[in-house]
ZAMARGU-4260 file (C-alpha; in steps of 0.2 Angstrom, whole numbers, plus 5000, padded with zeros to 4 digits):
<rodrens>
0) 5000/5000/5000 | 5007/5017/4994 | 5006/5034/5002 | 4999/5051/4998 | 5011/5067/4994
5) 5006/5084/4998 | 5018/5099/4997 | 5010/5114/5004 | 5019/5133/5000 | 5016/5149/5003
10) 5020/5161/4988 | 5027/5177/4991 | 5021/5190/4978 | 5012/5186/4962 | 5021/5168/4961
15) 5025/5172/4943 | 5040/5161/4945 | 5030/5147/4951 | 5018/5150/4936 | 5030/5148/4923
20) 5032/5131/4930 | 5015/5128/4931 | 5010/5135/4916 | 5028/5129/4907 | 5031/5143/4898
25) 5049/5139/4902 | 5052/5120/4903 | 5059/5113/4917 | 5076/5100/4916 | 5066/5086/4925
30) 5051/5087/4910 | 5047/5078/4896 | 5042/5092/4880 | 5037/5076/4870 | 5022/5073/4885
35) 5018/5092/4889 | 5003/5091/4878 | 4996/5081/4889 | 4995/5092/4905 | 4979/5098/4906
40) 4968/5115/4915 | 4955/5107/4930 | 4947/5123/4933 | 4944/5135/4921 | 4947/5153/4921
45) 4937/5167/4924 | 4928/5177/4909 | 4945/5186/4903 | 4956/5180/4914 | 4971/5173/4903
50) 4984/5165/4915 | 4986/5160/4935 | 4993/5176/4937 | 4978/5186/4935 | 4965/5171/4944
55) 4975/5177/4959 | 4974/5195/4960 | 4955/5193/4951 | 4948/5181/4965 | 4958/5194/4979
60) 4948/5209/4970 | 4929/5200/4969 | 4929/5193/4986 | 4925/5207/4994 | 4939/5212/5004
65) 4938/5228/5015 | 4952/5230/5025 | 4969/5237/5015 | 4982/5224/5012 | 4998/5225/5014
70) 5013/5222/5001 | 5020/5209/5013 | 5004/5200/5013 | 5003/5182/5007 | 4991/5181/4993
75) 4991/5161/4984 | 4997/5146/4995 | 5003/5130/4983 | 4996/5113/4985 | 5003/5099/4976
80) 4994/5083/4978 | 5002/5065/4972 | 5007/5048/4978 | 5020/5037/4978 | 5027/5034/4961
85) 5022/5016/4959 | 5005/5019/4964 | 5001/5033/4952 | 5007/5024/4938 | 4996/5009/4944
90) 4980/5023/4945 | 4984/5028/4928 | 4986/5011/4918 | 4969/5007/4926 | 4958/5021/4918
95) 4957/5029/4935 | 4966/5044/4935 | 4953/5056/4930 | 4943/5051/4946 | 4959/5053/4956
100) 4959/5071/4948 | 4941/5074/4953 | 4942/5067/4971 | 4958/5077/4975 | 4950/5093/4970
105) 4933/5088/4977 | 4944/5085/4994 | 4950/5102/4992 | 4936/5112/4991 | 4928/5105/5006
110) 4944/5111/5014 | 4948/5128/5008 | 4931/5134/4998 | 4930/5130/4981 | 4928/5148/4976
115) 4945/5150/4982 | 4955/5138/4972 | 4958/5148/4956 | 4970/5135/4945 | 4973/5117/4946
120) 4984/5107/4934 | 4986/5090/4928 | 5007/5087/4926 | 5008/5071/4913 | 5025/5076/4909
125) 5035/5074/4923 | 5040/5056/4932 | 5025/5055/4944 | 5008/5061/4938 | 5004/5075/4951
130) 4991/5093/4951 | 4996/5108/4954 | 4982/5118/4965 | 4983/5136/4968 | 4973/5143/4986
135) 4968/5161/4988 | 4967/5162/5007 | 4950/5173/5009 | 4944/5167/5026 | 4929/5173/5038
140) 4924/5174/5055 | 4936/5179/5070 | 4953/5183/5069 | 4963/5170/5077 | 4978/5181/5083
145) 4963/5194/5089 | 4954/5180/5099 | 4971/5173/5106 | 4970/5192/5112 | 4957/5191/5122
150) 4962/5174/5130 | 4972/5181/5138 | 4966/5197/5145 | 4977/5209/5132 | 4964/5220/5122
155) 4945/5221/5120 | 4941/5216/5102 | 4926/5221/5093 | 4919/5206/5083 | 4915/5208/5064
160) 4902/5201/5054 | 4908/5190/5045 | 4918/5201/5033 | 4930/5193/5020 | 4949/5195/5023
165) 4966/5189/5017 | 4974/5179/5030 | 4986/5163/5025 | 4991/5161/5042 | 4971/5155/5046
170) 4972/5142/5030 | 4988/5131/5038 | 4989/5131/5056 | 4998/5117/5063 | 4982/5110/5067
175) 4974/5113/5050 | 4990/5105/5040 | 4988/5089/5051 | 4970/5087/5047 | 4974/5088/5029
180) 4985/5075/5030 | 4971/5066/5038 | 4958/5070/5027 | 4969/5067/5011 | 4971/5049/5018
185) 4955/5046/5020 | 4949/5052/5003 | 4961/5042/4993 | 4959/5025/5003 | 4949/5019/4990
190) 4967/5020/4977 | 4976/5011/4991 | 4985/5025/5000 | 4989/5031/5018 | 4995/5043/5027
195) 5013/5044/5030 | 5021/5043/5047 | 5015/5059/5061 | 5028/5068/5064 | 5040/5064/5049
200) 5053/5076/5050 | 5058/5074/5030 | 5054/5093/5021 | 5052/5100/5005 | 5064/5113/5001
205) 5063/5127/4989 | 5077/5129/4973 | 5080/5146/4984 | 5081/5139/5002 | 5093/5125/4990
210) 5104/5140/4984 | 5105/5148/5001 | 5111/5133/5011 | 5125/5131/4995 | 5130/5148/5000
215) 5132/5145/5018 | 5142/5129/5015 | 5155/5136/5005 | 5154/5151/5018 | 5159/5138/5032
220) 5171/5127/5022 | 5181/5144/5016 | 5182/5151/5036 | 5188/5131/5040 | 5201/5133/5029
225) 5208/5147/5035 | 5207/5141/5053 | 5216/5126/5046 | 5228/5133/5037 | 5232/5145/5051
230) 5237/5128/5064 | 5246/5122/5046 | 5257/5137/5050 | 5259/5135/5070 | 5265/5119/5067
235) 5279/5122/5053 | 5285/5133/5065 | 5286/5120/5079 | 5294/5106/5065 | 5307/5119/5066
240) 5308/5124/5084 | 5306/5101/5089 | 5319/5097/5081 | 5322/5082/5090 | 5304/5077/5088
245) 5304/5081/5068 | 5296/5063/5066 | 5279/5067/5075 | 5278/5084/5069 | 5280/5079/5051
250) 5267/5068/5052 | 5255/5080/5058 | 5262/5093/5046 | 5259/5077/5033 | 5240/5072/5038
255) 5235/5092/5040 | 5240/5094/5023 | 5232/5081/5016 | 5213/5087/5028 | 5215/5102/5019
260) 5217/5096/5001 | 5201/5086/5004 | 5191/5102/5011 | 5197/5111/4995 | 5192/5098/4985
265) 5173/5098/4996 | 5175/5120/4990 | 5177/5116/4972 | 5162/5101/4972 | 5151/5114/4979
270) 5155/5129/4970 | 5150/5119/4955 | 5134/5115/4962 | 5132/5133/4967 | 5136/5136/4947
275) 5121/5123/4943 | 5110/5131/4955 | 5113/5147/4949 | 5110/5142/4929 | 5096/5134/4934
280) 5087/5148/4943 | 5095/5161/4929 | 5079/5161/4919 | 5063/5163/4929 | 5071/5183/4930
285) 5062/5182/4912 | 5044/5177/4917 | 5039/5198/4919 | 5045/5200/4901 | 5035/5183/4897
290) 5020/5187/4906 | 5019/5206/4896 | 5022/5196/4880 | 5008/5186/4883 | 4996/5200/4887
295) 5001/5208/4873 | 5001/5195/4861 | 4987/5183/4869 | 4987/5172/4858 | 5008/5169/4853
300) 5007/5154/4867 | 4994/5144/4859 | 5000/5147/4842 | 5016/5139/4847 | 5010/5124/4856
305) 5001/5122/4840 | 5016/5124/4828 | 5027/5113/4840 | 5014/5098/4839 | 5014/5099/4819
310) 5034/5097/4818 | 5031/5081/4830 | 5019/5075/4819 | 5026/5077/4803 | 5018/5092/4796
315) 5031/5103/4788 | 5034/5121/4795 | 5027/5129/4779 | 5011/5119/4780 | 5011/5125/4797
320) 5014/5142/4795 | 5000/5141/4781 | 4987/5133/4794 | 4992/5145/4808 | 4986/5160/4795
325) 4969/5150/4793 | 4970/5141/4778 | 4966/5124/4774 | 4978/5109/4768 | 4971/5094/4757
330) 4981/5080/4752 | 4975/5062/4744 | 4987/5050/4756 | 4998/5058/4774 | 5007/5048/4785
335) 5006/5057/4802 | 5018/5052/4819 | 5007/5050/4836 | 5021/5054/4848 | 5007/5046/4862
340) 5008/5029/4854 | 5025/5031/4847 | 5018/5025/4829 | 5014/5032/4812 | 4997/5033/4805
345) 4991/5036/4786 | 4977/5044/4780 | 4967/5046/4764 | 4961/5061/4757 | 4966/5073/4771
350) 4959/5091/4775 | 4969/5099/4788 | 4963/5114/4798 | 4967/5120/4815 | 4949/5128/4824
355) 4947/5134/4841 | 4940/5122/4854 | 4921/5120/4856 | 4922/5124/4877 | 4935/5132/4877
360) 4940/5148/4863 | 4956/5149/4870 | 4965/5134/4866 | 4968/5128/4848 | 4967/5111/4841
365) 4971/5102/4824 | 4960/5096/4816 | 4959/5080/4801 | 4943/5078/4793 | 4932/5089/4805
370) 4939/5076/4819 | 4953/5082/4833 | 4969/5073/4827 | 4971/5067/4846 | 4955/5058/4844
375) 4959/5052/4829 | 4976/5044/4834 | 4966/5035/4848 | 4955/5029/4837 | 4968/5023/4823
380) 4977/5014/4837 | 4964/5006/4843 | 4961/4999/4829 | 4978/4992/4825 | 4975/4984/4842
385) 4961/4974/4837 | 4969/4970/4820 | 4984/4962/4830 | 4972/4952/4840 | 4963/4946/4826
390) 4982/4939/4817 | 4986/4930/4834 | 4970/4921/4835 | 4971/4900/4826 | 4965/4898/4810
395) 4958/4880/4813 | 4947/4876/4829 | 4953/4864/4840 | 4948/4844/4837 | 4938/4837/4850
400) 4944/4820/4854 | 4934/4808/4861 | 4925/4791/4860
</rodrens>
């Protein structure tokens, strides 16, 4: 029996680093492009609201907030909800992984208010199948800190009707973190997996945190150094003052030498990982620039997700530059390449056109025929399914031998 993973972060600012993750408008090392198209939206954006960006500030600005809030303020809180490796591959092979999808996110709106989860996404491109669920903390009621107050004698505090409020700190007490642990558990029983162990102390880090902790390592392992290399020196002075026990001394001269060739060789392993970490962080400083591309060309991302999956496929990058400027492409016999099912599919008088989706004017799809080409792939492999049954089956029935 497998176990459940949550991950639950507080994002300081808009999260746009975070989003471009999410969102994969930059792609991540550990992600495979040839899968991406098969992340998928679970909720759906507001009316003009283009990205998870926006949903944030949108759902901070409708909820009816009164009171001013502060820049300092924590406005989304990540939760990313899995389970072990094995298990979600076993949920996927058995056709179950969209009921996974709908359970996790039922679970989390009877914990944090549905109205308050503003994106959720499906990551099928990445080792473990896992979603991505952004929390507006908007609470009611009582302050917590305010009736802490009052406990214990320090203020009177005048109680509010109710009125919405920004509060992360109300969202993941210590109490309310171990009851969603619990609650998580017991709503994905029914996929075979439990809770973890109480009180665990393994932790999540952030690629900052990461960063920061290479830095202070290298910090220490430089002021080590020079500590040693300062009792290097004290005791070539005494080799030369002990003469008589020159032996001794030269050995400790001898062994110092060697600890301190192995801490410069511990320097240089981690400024290379400091290097790594670096690089690696380098190019979420772009996402601003991004996200103001985007709004000003709404439309650029789509288009290249579209004209990506035509070069996987096979369709040449002027046939897809001609269907990106709406026209249409015929030919009597194409062979197209379903990177899905790793196998090529022909097709007999072909009409290509790329259309908007029906529920969803936003996002692009090409279609063969009239017919999305994903559903069509499905459709041509399952029929080269039953085709390969139907070759392995014996061409004579069996005699029945008997008296």
């Amino acid at each position: 029996m497998g176990y459940i993973a949550i991950q639950i972060n507080k994002a300081s600012g808009n999260d746009a680093a975070m989003s471009a993750h999410i969102e994969r408008t930059i792609d991540p090392k550990n992600a495979d492009k040839s899968r991406t198209h098969l992340n998928r939206e679970l909720i759906q954006f507001p009316e003009g609201v283009k990205n998870r960006t926006e949903a944030i500030q949108h759902r901070i600005e409708t909820a009816g907030i009164t009171r001013k809030i502060t820049q300092n303020q924590v406005r989304a809180i990540r939760f990313i909800l899995s389970g072990s490796p094995d298990d979600m591959q076993r949920i996927q092979k058995e056709g179950r992984l969209d009921e996974w999808c709908k359970d996790s996110l039922d679970w989390l709106s009877k914990e944090v208010r549905r109205e308050n989860i503003v994106s959720a996404v499906l990551h099928m491109d990445e080792k473990t199948p896992h979603i991505h669920a952004t929390v507006v903390p908007i609470v009611t009621g009582e302050r917590r800190k305010a009736k802490d107050e009052i406990n214990n004698g320090k203020k009177k505090y005048k109680k509010k009707n109710n009125a919405p409020r920004l509060c992360a700190d109300d969202v993941i007490t210590r109490d309310k973190l171990k009851g969603y642990h619990d609650h998580y558990a017991e709503a994905m029983a029914k996929y075979g997996l439990q809770r973890g162990k109480v009180g665990s102390e393994a932790k999540h880090i952030t690629t900052q945190q990461y960063y920061r902790e290479l830095v202070d390592k290298n910090e220490e392992l430089k002021e080590e150094i020079q500590s040693r290399e300062h009792e290097q020196q004290e005791v070539y002075e005494k080799v030369r003052d002990l003469y008589d026990r020159k032996d001794e001394a030269r050995e400790k001269f001898l062994n110092m030498d060697k600890y301190l060739h192995q801490k410069e060789q511990e320097i240089a392993t981690v400024e290379a990982k400091l290097q790594k970490a670096k690089q690696d962080y380098e190019p979420y400083k772009a996402q601003e620039e991004l996200n103001l591309i985007h709004e000003l060309f709404p439309t650029m991302k789509e288009q290249l997700r579209i004209a990506d999956f035509c070069q996987k496929i096979g369709i040449a990058f002027e046939s897809a530059k001609a269907l990106l400027n709406g026209k249409s492409l015929t030919s009597k016999i194409f062979s197209f390449f379903s990177p899905e099912h790793n196998q090529k599919f022909t097709a007999e008088d072909v009409r290509l056109k790329i259309e908007n989706e029906t529920n969803n004017p936003n996002k692009l799809r090409l279609s063969l025929n009239g017919m999305n080409i994903l559903d069509w792939f499905g459709q041509k492999y399952k029929e080269l399914q039953e085709k390969t049954e139907m070759k392995i089956q014996p061409k004579y029935p069996k005699m029945k031998i008997g008296m």
